[in-house]
N, C-alpha and C positions, 0 to 999 in steps of 0.2 A: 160656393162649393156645390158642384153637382148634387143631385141625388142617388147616381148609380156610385160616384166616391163615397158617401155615408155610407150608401149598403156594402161598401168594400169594406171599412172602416169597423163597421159591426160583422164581419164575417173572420174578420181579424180580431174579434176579441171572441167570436166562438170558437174562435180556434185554440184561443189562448185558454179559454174555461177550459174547452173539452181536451187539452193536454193536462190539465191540473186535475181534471176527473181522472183522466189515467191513471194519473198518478196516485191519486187518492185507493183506486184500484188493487192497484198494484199493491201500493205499500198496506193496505189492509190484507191484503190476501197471503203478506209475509208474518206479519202478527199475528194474526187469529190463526190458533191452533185447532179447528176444528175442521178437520179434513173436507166436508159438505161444504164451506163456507171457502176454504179454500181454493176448491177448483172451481165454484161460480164465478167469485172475485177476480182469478186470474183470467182467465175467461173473459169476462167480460171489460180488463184492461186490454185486452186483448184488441176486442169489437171497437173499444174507445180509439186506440191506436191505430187500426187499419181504416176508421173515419178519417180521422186526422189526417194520416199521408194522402188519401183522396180528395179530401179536401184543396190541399196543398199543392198535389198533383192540375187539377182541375185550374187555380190560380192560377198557377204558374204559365198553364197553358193560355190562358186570359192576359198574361203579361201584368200580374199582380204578382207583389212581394209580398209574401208574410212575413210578419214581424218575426214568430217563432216557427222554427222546424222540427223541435222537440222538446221533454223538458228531463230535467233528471229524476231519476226514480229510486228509491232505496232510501234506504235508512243508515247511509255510511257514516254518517258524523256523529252516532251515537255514543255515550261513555257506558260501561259497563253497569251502572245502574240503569239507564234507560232501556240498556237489551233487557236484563233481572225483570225488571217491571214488565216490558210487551208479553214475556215467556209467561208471569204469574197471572196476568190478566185475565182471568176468564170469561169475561162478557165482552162477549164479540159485539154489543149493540151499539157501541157510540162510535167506533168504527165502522159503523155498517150505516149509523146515520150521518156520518160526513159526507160517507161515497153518494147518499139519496141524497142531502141539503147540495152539491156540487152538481149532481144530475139535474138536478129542478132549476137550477141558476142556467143550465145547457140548455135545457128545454124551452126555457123563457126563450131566451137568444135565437133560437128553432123558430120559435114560433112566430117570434116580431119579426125573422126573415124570409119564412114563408110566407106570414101574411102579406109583407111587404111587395113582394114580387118583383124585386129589380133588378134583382140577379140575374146573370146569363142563366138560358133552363139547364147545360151541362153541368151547373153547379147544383140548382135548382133541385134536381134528381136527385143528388147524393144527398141534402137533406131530407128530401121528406120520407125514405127510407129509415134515415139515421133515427128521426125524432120517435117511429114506429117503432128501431129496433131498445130506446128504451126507454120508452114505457111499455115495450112487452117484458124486458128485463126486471121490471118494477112488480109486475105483475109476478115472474115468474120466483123473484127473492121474495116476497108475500109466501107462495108455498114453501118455495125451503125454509123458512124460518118454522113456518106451521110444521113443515116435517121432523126439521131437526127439536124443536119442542117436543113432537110425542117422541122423541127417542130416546132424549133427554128423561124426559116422566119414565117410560119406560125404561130404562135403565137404574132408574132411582127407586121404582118399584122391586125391581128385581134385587138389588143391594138391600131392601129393607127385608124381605123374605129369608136371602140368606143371612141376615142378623139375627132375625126371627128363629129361624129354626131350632127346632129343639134338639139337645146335649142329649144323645142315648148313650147311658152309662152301660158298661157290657159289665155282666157278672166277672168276676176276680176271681178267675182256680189259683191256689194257692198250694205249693209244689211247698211237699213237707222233704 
């Protein structure tokens, strides 16, 4: 087998991670109810998505087949306790650490086919952008996590105050 076959072979299974990132995306950004969390996540299914069809694109015009063209997204098969439970969950973070352990698995894949260089450079292009776009994403979920924590504190300060506050009893005229 070639070596430019191998490098197809592994650009077909980045493609296969980075549709599962998608989805990973995706489907976090429909569970976690914290509106900040929500529009990065969608978002950046988003970014993962419009790699992918480029990717794809670029193949295609190489006269390579990819195995996949998309993958499904959603949480349709859920039974009524497993919606109860996403809704109650309040810690958006193990959701948020799937989407990053899937991205890192992407990244690797990135990396061994950049270094690798045997790809056509049309293809060549769309990664080393892609790899850039995230771990600036990485970088930029670091701050919102940091943002939404002080919001969080702040918010919980604020709820402790008005607990705090004190009962002014007002004098009682008493109508004879």
């Amino acid at each position: 087998m070639k070596h430019l076959d191998l490098a197809y072979e592994k650009l077909d299974d980045l493609l296969d991670e980075c549709f599962w990132a998608e989805r990973r995306f995706y489907n976090a950004a429909e569970d976690i109810q914290i509106t900040d969390y929500k529009r990065f996540l969608s978002h950046e299914s988003v970014k993962r998505n419009s790699y992918c069809h480029k990717i794809v694109e670029r193949m295609s015009q190489e006269g390579q087949e990819p195995s996949r063209l998309d993958v499904i997204k959603g949480t349709g098969m859920r039974d009524w306790e497993e919606v109860l439970a996403a809704l109650e969950n309040r810690n958006p973070e193990p959701l948020i650490d799937e989407c990053i352990t899937q991205d890192d698995v992407v990244l690797r894949y990135l990396k061994e086919i950049i270094d690798d260089g045997w790809l056509p450079v049309n293809i060549l292009e769309i990664l080393v952008p892609m790899e850039f776009q995230i771990k600036q994403s990485h970088i930029d979920l670091a701050k919102l996590r940091q943002t939404v924590t002080k919001k969080r504190e702040k918010d919980m300060k604020s709820k402790k105050k008005e607990a705090k506050a004190p009962i002014i009893k007002l004098p009682v005229k008493r109508v004879k």
